[in-house]
C-alpha positions as CSV (number, residue, x, y, z in Angstrom):
1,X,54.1,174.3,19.0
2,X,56.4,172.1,21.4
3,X,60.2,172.5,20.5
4,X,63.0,170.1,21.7
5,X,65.9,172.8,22.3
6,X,69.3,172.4,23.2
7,X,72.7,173.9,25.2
8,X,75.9,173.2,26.9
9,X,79.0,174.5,28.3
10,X,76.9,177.1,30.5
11,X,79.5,177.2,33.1
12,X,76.9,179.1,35.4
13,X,80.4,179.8,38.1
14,X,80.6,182.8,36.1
15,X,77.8,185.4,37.2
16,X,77.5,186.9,33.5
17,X,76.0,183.3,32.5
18,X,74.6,182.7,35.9
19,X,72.5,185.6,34.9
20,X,71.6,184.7,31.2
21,X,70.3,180.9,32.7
22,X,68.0,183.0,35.4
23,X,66.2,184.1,32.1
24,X,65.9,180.8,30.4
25,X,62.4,179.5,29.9
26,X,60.5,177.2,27.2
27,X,58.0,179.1,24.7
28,X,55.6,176.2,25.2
29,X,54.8,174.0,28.0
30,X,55.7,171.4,26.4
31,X,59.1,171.8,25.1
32,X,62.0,169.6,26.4
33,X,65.4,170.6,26.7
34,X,68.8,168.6,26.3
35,X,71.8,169.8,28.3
36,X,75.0,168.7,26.9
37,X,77.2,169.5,29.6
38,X,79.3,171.1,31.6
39,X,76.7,173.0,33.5
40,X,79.6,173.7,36.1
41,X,82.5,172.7,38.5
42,X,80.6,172.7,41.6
43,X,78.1,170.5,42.6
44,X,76.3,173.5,44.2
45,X,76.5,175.4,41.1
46,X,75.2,172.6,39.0
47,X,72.5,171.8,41.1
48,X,71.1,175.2,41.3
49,X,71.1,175.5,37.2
50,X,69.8,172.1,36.6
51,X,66.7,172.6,39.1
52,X,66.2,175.9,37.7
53,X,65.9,174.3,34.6
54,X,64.1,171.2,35.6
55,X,61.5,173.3,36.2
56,X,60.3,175.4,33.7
57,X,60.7,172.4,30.6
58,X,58.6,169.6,30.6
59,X,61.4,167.5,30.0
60,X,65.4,167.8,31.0
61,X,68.1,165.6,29.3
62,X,72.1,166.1,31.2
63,X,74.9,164.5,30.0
64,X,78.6,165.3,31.8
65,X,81.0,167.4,30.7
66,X,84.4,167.4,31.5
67,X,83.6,170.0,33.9
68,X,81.3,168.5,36.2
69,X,83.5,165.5,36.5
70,X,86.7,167.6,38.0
71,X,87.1,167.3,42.0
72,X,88.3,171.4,41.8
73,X,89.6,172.9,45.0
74,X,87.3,173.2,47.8
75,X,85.8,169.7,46.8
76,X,88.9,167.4,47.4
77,X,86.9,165.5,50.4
78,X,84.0,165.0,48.1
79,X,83.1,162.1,45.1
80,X,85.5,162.0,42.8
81,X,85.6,160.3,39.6
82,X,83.1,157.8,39.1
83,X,81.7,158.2,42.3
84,X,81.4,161.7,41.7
85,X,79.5,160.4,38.1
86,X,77.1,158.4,40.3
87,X,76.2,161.5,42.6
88,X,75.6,164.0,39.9
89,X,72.8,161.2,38.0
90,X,71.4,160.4,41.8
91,X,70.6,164.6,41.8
92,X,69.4,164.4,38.6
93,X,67.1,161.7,39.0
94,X,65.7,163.3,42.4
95,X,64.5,166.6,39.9
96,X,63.1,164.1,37.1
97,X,66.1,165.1,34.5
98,X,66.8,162.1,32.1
99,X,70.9,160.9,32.4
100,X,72.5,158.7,30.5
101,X,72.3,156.3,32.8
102,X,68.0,156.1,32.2
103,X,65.8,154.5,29.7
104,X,66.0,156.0,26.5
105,X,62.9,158.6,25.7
106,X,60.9,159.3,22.2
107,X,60.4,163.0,20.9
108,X,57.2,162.9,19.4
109,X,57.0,166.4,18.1
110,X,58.3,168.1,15.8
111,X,60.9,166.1,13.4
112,X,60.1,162.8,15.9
113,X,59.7,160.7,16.3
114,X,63.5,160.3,17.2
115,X,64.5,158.5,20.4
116,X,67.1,160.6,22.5
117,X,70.2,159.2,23.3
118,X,71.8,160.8,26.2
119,X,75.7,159.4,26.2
120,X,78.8,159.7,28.6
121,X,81.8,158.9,26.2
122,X,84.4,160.7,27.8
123,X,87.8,161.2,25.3
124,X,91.0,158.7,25.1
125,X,93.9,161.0,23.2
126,X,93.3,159.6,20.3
127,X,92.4,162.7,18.4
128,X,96.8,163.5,18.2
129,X,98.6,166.5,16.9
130,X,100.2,166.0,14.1
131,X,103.4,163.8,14.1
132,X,102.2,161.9,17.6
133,X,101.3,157.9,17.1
134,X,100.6,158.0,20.6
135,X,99.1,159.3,23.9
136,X,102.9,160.0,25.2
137,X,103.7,161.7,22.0
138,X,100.6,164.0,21.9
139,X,100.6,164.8,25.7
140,X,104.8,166.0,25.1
141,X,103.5,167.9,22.1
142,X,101.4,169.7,23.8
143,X,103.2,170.2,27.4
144,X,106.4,171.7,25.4
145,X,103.6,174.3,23.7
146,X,102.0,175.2,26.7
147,X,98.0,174.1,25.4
148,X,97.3,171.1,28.1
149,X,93.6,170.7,29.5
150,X,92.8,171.3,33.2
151,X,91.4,167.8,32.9
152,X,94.9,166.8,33.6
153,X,94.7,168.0,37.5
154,X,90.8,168.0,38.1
155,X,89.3,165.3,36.2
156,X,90.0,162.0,38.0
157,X,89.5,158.5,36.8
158,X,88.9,156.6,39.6
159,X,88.7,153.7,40.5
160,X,90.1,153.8,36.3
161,X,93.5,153.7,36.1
162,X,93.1,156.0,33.5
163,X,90.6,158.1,31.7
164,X,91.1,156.5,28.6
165,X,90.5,153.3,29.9
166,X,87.3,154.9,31.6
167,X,86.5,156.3,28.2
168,X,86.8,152.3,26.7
169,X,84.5,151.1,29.8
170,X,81.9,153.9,28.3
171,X,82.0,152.6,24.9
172,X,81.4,149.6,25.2
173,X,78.4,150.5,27.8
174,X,76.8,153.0,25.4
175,X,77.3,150.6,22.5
176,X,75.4,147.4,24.3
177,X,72.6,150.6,24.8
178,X,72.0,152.0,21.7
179,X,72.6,148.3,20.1
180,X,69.2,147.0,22.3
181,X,67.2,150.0,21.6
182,X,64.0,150.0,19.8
183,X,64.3,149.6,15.9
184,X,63.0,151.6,13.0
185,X,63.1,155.0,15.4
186,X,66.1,157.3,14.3
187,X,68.1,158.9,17.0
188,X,69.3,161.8,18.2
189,X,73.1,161.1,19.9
190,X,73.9,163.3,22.8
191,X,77.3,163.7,24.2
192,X,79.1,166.7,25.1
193,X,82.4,165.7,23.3
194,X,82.2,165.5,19.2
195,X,81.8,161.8,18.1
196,X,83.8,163.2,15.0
197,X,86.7,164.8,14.8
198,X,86.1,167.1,11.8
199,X,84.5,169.8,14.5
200,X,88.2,170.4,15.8
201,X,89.5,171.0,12.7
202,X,89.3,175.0,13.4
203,X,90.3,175.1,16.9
204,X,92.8,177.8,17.1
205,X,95.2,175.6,19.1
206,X,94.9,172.0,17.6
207,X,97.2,170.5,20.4
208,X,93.3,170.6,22.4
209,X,92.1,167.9,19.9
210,X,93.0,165.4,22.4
211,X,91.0,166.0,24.9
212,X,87.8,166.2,22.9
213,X,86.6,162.9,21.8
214,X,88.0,159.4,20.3
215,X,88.1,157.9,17.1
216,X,85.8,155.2,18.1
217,X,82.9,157.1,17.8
218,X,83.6,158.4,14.2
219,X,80.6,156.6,12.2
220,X,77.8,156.3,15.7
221,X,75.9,158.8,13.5
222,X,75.6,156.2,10.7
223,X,75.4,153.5,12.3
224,X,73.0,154.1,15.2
225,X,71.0,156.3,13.0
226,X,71.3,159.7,13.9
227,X,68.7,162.2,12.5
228,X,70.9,164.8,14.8
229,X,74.1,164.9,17.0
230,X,73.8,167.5,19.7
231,X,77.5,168.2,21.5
232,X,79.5,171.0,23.0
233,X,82.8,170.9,24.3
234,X,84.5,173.2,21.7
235,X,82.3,176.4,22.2
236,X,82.5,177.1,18.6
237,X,78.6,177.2,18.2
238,X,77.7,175.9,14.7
239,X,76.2,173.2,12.4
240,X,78.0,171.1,10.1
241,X,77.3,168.0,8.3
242,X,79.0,164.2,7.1
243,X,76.7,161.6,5.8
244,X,73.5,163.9,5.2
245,X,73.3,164.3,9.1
246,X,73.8,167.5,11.0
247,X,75.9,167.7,14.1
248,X,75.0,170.8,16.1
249,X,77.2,172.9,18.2
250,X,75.2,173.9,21.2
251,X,77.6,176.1,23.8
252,X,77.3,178.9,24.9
253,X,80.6,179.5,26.5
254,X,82.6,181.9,28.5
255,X,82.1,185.4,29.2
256,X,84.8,186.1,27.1
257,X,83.6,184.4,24.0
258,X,80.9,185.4,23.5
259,X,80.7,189.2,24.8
260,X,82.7,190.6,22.2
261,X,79.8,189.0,19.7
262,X,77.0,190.4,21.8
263,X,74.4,188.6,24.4
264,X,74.1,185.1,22.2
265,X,70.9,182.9,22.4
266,X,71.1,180.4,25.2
267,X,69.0,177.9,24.0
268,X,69.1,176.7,20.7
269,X,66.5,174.3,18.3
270,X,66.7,171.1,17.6
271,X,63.8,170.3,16.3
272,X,62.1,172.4,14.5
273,X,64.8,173.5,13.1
């Protein structure tokens, strides 16, 4: 029986999850696989995982993470910001994975048939500590107790004057998308950042919020139908639900995470569940 699987956050730079994606392979030739980002920093790296995967599943679905957007060290000459964007769905297109930037596809197995929805969102600071009306106040907040993303050196907006105006640019793309999409098919929404903001309710440093989604996105799932929402991000693997419809955590995360926990399963189903 086919199986539309899921993961993210596989950040294959480290060789302990290098070595757990080398293993990864369908149980049926036809299952299909989404990959809710952040595969890796650099573009080497995440070419060598995504082709890997390309080709053992019949089908590949990618969508960025913040991590394959940063211009780390070693890549300053390279694409950055939404040229870097443009290069990583080019490589993606040359191995036949579907981006975000492609025409939607329909799951027809099991639980389908749901169209998938691969999205880009990015995050706009919206999601503020406690206290903070606005991006200044939550960025202060969270300088003065030491919990600020890496986003804030490596992840460059360009030609954006900022990411949050990149991340309004994205909306407004994604929504004129899923808008024009065929009706009476539900959805599954596929972003690596939570459209909700109830998944960051248990991160142990709450300052992070900010950087993980915007408040814009809070009812997609109702509104464009969602039968699921597949993310990552917070690599706090885990289902929950609002409105009857699951939202599934699919990281795996750093060494560090999940060794104390024992070797955790890579992939994990969407459909069946």
């Amino acid at each position: 029986m086919a199986e539309l699987l899921a993961t993210s956050d596989l950040h294959v730079g480290h060789p302990e999850n290098r070595a757990l994606v080398e293993e990864v392979g369908p149980r049926s030739a036809d299952d299909w696989l989404i990959v809710a980002g952040d595969v890796g920093e650099r573009i080497a790296d995440i070419e060598w995982a995504l082709r890997t995967l390309a080709g053992r599943f019949a089908k590949v679905f990618w969508v960025p993470g913040n991590h394959e957007l940063w211009t780390p060290p070693g890549e300053e000459d390279g694409p950055r910001g939404v040229e870097r964007y443009r290069h990583l769905v080019d490589m993606c297109r040359s191995m036949g994975i579907v981006t975000p930037e492609d025409p939607y596809e329909v799951w027809e197995g099991p639980g389908g048939p749901v169209t998938i929805a691969p999205m880009f969102l990015l995050y706009d600071y919206t999601f503020r500590p406690e206290g903070a009306t606005t991006k200044e106040e939550g960025l202060a907040i969270a300088y003065e107790r030491g919990i600020v993303c890496t986003d804030e050196r490596f992840l460059h907006p360009d030609p954006y004057p900022s990411r949050e105006a990149w991340c309004e640019a994205r909306l407004a793309e994604t929504r004129k998308r899923l808008e024009d999409r065929p009706a009476g098919v539900q959805t599954v929404l596929v972003n690596h950042w939570p459209l909700t903001r109830d998944p960051t309710r248990v991160l142990w440093y709450p300052e992070f919020a900010q950087w993980c989604g915007t408040v814009h996105t809070d009812d997609w799932h109702v509104r464009y139908d969602a039968k699921v929402v597949v993310y990552g991000h917070l690599h706090i693997p885990r289902t929950i639900e609002r409105d009857g419809v699951p939202f599934v955590e699919v990281s795996l995360g750093y060494p560090r995470e999940w060794k104390p926990r024992g070797t955790p399963p890579v992939l994990r189903p969407v459909f069946p569940d």
